[in-house]
C-alpha positions in Angstrom: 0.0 0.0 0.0 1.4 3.1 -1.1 0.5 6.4 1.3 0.7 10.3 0.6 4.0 12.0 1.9 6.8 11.1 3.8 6.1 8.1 5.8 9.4 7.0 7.7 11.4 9.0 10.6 14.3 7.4 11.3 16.1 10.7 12.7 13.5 10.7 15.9 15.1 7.8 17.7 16.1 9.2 20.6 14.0 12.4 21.1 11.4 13.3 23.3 8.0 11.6 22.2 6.0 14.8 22.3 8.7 16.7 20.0 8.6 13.4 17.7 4.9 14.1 17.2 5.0 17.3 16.6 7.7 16.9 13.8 5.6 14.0 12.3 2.4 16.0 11.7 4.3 19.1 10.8 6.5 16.7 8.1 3.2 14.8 6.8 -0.1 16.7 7.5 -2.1 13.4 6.3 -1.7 11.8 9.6 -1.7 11.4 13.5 1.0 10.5 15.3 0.6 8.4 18.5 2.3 8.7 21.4 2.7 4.8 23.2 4.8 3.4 25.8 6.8 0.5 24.2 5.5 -3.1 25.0 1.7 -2.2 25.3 -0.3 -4.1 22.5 -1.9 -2.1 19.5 -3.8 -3.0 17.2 -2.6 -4.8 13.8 -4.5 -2.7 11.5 -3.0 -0.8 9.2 -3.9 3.4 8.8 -2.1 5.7 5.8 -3.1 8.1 8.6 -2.1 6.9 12.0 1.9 6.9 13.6 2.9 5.3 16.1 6.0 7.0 18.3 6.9 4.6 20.9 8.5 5.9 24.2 10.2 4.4 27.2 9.3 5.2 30.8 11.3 8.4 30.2 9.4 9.6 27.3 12.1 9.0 24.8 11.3 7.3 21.3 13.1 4.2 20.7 11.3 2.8 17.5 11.1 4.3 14.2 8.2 5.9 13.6 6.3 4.9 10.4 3.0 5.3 9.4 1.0 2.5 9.9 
């Protein structure tokens, strides 16, 4: 499946989860990115407009965020 914009943010490893959000909607207006602490169980449905920016207990991302 082929979505609109940019749809991969390697470069946000590492920073806040909040300020990864931010930059995801600013980069690609089309979707909503998701803040969610990593480990909890999401749905396997795929969405051209959903993000998922996983966190550790310190609020740090520490996936790449994709659309998905």
């Amino acid at each position: 499946m082929s979505c609109q914009g940019k749809d991969l943010w390697p470069e946000l490893v590492g920073v806040r989860g909040e300020e990864a959000a931010a930059t995801i909607e600013r980069e690609n207006p089309t979707v909503s990115a998701d803040i969610i602490l990593d480990g909890k169980i999401v749905l396997g449905l795929f969405l051209c407009t959903r993000v998922y920016v996983w966190v550790n207990t310190s609020g740090i991302c520490v996936k790449v965020p994709m659309i998905g």
